[in-house]
N, C-alpha and C positions, 0 to 999 in steps of 0.2 A: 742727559737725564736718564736712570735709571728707572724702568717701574721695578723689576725683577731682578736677579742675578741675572736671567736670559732673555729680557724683554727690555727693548730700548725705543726711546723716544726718536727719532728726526725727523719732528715736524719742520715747521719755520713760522717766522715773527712776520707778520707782514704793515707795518707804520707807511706803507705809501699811498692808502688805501684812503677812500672819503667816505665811499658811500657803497654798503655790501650790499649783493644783489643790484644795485641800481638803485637804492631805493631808501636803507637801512643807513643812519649817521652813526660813525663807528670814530667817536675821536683818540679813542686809543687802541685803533689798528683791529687786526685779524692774525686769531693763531691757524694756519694749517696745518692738521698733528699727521702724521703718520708714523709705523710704530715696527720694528724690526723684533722676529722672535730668531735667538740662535737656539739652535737644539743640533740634531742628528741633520736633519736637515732645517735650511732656515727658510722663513717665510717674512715677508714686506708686506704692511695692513696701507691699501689706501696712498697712493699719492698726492699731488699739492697742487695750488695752482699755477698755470704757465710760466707769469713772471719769476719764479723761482723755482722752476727743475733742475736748473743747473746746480743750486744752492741744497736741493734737497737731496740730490743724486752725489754730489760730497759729503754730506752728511751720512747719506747710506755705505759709500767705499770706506770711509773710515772706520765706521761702528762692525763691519762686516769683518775688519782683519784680516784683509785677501782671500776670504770666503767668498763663496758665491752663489745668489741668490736662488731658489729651488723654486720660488713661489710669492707670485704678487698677486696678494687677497684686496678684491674690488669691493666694497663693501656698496657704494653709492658712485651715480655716475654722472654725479652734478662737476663740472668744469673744476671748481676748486678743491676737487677730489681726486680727478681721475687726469685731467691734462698731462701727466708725467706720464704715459704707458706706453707712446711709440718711443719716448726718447729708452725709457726701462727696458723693454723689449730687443733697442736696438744695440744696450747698452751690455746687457744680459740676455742672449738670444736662446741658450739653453733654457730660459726660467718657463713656468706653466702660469699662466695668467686663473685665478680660479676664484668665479663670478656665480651667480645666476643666470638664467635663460634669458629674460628681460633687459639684463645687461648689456650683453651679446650684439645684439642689434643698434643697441643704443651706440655701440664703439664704433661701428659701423658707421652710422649717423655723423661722428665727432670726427673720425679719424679716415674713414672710407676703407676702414679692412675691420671685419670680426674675429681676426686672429684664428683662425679657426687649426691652425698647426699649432698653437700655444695654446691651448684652453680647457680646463674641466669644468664641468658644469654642476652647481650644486642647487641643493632642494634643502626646506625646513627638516631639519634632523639629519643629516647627512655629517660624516667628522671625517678629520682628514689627520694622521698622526703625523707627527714631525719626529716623532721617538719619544721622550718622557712627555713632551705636551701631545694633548690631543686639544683638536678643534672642534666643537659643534655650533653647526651652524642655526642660524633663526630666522626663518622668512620675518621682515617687519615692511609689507606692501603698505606703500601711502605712509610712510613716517618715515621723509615723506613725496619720498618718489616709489614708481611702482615697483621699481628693481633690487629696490631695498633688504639687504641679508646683514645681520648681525654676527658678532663672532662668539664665543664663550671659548676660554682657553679655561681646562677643565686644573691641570697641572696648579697655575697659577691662582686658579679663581679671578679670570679678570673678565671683565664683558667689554669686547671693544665695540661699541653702542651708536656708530655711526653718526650722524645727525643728532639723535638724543641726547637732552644731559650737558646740550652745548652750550655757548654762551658766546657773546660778543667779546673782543677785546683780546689782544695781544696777551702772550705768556709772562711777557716783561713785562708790567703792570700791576697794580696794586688796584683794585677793585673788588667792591662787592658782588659775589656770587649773584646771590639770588634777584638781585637788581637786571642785570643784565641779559643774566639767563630767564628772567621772565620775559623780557621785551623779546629775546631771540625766539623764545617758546612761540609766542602766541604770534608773533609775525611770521615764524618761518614752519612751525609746526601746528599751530594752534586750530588750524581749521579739521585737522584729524586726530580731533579726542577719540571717536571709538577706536583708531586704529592703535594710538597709543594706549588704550586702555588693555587692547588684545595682549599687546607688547608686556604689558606689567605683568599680564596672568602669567608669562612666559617668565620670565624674569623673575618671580616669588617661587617659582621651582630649584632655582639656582643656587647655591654658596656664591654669592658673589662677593669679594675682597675688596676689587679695584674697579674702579668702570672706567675706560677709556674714551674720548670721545674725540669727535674729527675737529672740533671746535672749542677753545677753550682748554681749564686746566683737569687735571685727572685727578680722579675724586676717589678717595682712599681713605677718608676719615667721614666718619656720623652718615655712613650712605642711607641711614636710618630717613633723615632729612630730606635728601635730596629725591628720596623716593617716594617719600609722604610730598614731597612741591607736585611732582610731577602726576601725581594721583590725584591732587586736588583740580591742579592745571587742566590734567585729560577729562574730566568729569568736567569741567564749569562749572565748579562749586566756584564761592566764594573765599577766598585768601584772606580777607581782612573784612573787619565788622567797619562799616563807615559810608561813606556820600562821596561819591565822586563829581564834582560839576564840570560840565562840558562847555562854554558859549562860545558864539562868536559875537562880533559887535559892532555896529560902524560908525555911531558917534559918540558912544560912553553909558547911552543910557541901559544896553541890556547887560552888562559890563558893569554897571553899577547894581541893578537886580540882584546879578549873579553874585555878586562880594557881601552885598546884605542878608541874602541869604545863608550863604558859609559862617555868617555871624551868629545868624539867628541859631541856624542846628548846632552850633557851638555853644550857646547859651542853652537850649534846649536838651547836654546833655550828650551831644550826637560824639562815639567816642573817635570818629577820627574824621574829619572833611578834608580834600584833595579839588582845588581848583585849576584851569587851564584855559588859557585862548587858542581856540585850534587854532586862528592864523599865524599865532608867534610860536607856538610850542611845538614841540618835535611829536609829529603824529604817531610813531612807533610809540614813545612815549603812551603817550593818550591813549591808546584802544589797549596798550597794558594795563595803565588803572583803571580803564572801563572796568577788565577781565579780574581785576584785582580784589575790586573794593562791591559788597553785598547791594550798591544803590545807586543809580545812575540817575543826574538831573543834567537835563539837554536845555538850553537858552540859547534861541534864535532869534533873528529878525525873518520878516517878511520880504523875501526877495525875487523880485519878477514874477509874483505868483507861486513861487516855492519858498525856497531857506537858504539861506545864506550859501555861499560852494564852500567853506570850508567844512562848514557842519553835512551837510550832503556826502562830502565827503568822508569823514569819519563815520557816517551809520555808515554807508558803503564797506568800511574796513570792516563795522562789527557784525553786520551779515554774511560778506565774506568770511569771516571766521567763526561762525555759528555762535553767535552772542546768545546767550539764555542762561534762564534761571535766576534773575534777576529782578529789582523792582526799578520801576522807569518811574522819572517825573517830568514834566513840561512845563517849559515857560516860554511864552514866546511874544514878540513887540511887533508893534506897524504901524504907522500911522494913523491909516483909512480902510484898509480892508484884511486885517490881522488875520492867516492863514496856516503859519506857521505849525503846529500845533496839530494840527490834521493830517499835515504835509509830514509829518515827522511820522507819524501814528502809522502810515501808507507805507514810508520809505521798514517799518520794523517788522510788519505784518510775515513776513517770513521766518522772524525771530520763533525758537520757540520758547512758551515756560516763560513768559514778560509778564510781570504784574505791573498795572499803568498806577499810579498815585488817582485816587480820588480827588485831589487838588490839585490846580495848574494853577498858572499866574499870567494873566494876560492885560499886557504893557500898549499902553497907544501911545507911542511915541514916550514920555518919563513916565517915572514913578510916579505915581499921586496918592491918597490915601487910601483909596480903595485897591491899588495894584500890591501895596505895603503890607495890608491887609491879606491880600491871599496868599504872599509870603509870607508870612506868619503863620498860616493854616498848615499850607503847605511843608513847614519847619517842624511844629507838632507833630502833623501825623509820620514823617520821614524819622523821625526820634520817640515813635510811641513804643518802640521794642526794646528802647535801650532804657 
């Protein structure tokens, strides 16, 4: 793959993959991009993860045409990045490895040598020429590890964007953008909007063409789009006008609430509702349409004196990721000593900018006519804007 006449792609496809990070359901794999500039001299952005050095480091002897490498730009030092730099190093012993200060140590950490015969160290605004391209560099700390340096190849116009801009999902695939790339945003970037917000101010300075990213496909058309997502993303505004419901449930009845409800704001007008059971639903999922949609309604049960662990478990993800700006709603069930509802209200208290609904819905055990009833209130005032 070409970006440029002198700018080339050899990342790698990675399909053996289940679960990125540990954590993330990735059913159509992982791209590891890495990106070769020829010029006067040539420079290597970024290497891949372990499983495939071998696979990357032929991809790079071929694109090079018995050239040889001058410069391996570290951009991030996270494993699926950087694991190729002793085999690189030992492969290319003349090449200058050329990082950040914070980098440094980290290779150290990974590898048990900091290179220190191989290395230049760079800072926010610092460029490095290759001959017709120049480099400028962009500290982006916490977006989102601390060692974080972007690239801007001035020649080309391309921002090779590290982390940013990523997405889930193999190169070989056919998938939606911004689907992906939102769940990747808010799970793997999501908790450092100011820092990506820094990152934009830097970024609207630029002529930028092409943006590169370590993740995912290269974006070269409507970056108009993808810069307006990420603005809205880094901010915690809202993406979409709509109701998101959250439950868990353990014999059907909050599970039933919850479906009644997505009827009622449908009828009421509401222009878009999104339902999930956090025990069957993919939680990456979930805390993206939390992030997504302008209104969040939470339905639990009463559990050993808390809330269900699924749902426990998701507010956990949205305070780890700084959930705000949003309106919250509560509903919650129990047999005999319905607590729910409180218990939720504790676990958000660190949220900021939560507006709680004036109306909850509180279940003893089913629905009866007066629980039906406050779903219905509940319904109205959630749909009194639209």
């Amino acid at each position: 793959m070409k970006i440029s006449k002198t700018i080339k792609y050899i990342g790698v496809n990675d399909h053996s993959i289940d679960l990125f990070e540990g954590q993330y359901k990735v059913e159509n794999g992982m791209a590891y991009n890495s990106y070769l500039i020829l010029d006067e001299k040539t420079a290597v952005l970024d290497t891949v993860d372990a499983h495939f050095t071998e696979e990357w480091l032929e991809h790079l002897t071929a694109n090079l045409d018995s050239r040889q490498p001058d410069y391996l730009i570290i951009q991030h030092m996270e494993p699926d990045h950087s694991a190729g730099i002793t085999a690189f190093i030992k492969a290319y012993p003349n090449a200058v490895i050329v990082s950040s200060a914070p980098a440094f140590p980290m290779m150290k950490q990974f590898f048990g040598t900091d290179f220190a015969d191989h290395r230049i160290i760079i800072k926010d605004g610092d460029t490095l020429s290759l001959g017709k391209h120049t480099l400028n560099f962009l500290s982006a700390p916490m977006v989102h590890w601390p060692e974080v340096m972007m690239t801007y190849d001035c020649f080309d116009k391309v921002l090779f964007s590290a982390d940013a801009f990523g997405k889930f999902g193999a190169l070989d695939t056919e998938e939606d953008w911004a689907c992906e790339a939102r769940r990747y945003y808010f799970g793997i970037v999501g908790k450092y909007g100011m820092q990506v917000q820094n990152l934009l101010k830097k970024a609207s300075a630029l002529d930028i063409r092409t943006i590169c990213p370590l993740h995912g496909p290269v974006l070269s058309e409507n970056l108009e789009h993808y810069l307006k997502l990420y603005q809205i993303w880094s901010s915690y505004e809202a993406e979409t006008e709509g109701v998101f419901i959250a439950y868990t449930s353990v014999y059907g009845h909050t599970a039933e609430a919850a479906k009644l409800l997505e009827k009622k704001l449908l009828e009421q007008g509401c222009p878009k509702v999104a339902i999930a059971d956090l025990a069957r639903e993919d939680m990456a999922e979930c805390v993206e349409d939390a992030f997504r949609y302008s209104k969040l309604v939470l339905a639990t049960t009463t559990y050993n004196t808390g809330i269900f662990p699924f749902m426990k478990e998701f507010i956990g993800h949205l305070t780890e990721h700084n959930y705000q700006k949003r309106t919250v709603a509560l509903i919650e069930n129990g047999s005999w000593a319905p607590t729910a509802a409180k218990n939720m209200r504790t676990l958000l208290e660190s949220c900021k900018d939560l507006t709680f609904s004036k109306n909850e819905a509180k279940i003893k055990s089913a629905l009866n006519n007066e629980s039906i009833a406050q779903l219905e209130a509940l319904a109205e005032e959630l749909c009194r804007d639209y």
